[in-house]
N, C-alpha and C positions, 0 to 999 in steps of 0.2 A: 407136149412135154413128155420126154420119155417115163414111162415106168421107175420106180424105185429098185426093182428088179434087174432093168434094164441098165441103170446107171449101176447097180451093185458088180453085173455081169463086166462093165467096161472096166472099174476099178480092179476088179478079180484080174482082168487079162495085164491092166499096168501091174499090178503089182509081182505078176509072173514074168512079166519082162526082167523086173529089176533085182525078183529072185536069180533068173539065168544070168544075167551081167553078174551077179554076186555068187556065182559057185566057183571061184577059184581052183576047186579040189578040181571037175570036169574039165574047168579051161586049160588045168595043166596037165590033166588025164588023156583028155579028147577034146581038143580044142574042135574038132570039126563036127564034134556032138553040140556042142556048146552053141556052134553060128547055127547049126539045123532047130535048134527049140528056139534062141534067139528071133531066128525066120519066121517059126512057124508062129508062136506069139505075137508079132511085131503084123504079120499076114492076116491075123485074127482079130490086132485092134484095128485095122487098116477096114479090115470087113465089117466090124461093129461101128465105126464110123462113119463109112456108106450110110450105113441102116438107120443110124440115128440122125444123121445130119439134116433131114428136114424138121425137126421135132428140137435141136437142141441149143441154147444161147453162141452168141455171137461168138462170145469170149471161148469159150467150151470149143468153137468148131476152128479159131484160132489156132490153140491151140495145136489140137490134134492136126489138122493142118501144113501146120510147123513142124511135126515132130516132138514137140515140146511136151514130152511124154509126165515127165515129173511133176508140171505142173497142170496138167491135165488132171493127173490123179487127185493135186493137192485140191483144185477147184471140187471135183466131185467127191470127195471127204467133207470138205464145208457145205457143198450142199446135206448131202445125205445126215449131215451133224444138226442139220436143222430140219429135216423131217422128222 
Protein backbone atom coordinates (compact mmCIF):
# COMPACT_ATOMS: atom_id res chain seq x y z
CA UNK A 1 0.00 0.00 0.00
CA UNK A 2 1.42 3.17 -1.07
CA UNK A 3 2.38 5.84 1.43
CA UNK A 4 0.09 8.61 2.59
CA UNK A 5 2.40 10.81 1.04
CA UNK A 6 2.44 8.90 -2.03
CA UNK A 7 -1.16 8.97 -2.50
CA UNK A 8 -1.06 12.82 -1.27
CA UNK A 9 1.59 13.30 -4.16
CA UNK A 10 -1.01 11.69 -6.95
CA UNK A 11 -4.04 13.79 -5.66
CA UNK A 12 -1.55 16.99 -5.84
CA UNK A 13 -0.85 16.13 -9.59
CA UNK A 14 -5.16 15.39 -10.40
CA UNK A 15 -5.87 18.33 -8.92
CA UNK A 16 -3.27 20.43 -11.12
CA UNK A 17 -4.71 18.71 -14.04
CA UNK A 18 -8.20 20.19 -13.40
CA UNK A 19 -6.50 23.56 -12.28
CA UNK A 20 -5.04 23.68 -16.04
CA UNK A 21 -8.42 22.49 -17.77
CA UNK A 22 -9.87 25.53 -15.51
CA UNK A 23 -7.57 28.48 -16.55
CA UNK A 24 -9.64 29.99 -19.23
CA UNK A 25 -7.68 33.26 -18.80
CA UNK A 26 -4.38 30.96 -20.44
CA UNK A 27 -6.62 28.80 -22.75
CA UNK A 28 -7.73 32.08 -24.20
CA UNK A 29 -4.18 33.77 -23.79
CA UNK A 30 -2.08 30.88 -25.00
CA UNK A 31 -3.85 28.05 -25.74
CA UNK A 32 -0.59 26.17 -26.69
CA UNK A 33 0.68 27.18 -23.01
CA UNK A 34 -2.28 25.64 -21.86
CA UNK A 35 -1.98 21.84 -23.91
CA UNK A 36 1.93 22.07 -22.76
CA UNK A 37 1.15 22.11 -18.66
CA UNK A 38 -1.95 20.03 -19.59
CA UNK A 39 0.94 17.40 -21.16
CA UNK A 40 3.13 17.74 -18.71
CA UNK A 41 0.70 17.03 -15.60
CA UNK A 42 -1.16 14.38 -17.42
CA UNK A 43 2.85 12.70 -18.28
CA UNK A 44 3.46 13.00 -14.50
CA UNK A 45 0.24 11.19 -13.28
CA UNK A 46 0.86 8.77 -16.06
CA UNK A 47 4.38 8.32 -14.29
CA UNK A 48 3.06 8.28 -10.79
CA UNK A 49 0.90 5.55 -11.81
CA UNK A 50 3.69 3.19 -13.21
CA UNK A 51 5.11 3.79 -9.74
CA UNK A 52 2.28 2.92 -7.77
CA UNK A 53 0.63 0.31 -9.65
CA UNK A 54 1.99 -2.63 -7.90
CA UNK A 55 1.17 -1.46 -4.39
CA UNK A 56 -2.38 0.17 -5.26
CA UNK A 57 -6.31 -1.22 -5.15
CA UNK A 58 -7.94 -2.67 -8.09
CA UNK A 59 -10.42 0.08 -8.30
CA UNK A 60 -7.66 2.97 -8.03
CA UNK A 61 -5.61 1.21 -10.91
CA UNK A 62 -9.07 1.14 -12.96
CA UNK A 63 -9.34 3.97 -12.75
CA UNK A 64 -6.16 5.70 -13.72
CA UNK A 65 -6.14 3.22 -16.45
CA UNK A 66 -9.19 4.78 -17.92
CA UNK A 67 -8.17 8.11 -17.64
CA UNK A 68 -10.81 8.52 -15.43
CA UNK A 69 -9.01 11.16 -13.76
CA UNK A 70 -11.95 12.84 -11.60
CA UNK A 71 -12.75 9.94 -10.15
CA UNK A 72 -9.43 8.78 -9.32
CA UNK A 73 -8.97 11.79 -7.20
CA UNK A 74 -12.44 11.52 -5.70
CA UNK A 75 -11.35 7.61 -4.54
CA UNK A 76 -8.06 9.01 -3.01
CA UNK A 77 -9.92 11.88 -1.07
CA UNK A 78 -11.96 9.16 0.64
CA UNK A 79 -9.30 7.17 1.28
CA UNK A 80 -7.03 9.79 2.74
CA UNK A 81 -10.52 11.26 4.66
CA UNK A 82 -10.11 8.10 6.62
CA UNK A 83 -6.55 8.02 7.41
Amino acid sequence: MPTTDEFQELADLLERRLQVIGDHELRDRDPDAQFEQLKSVSEAIMAKHVELKPQIDARLNHFLENCSYDKALDWVRGLMAKA
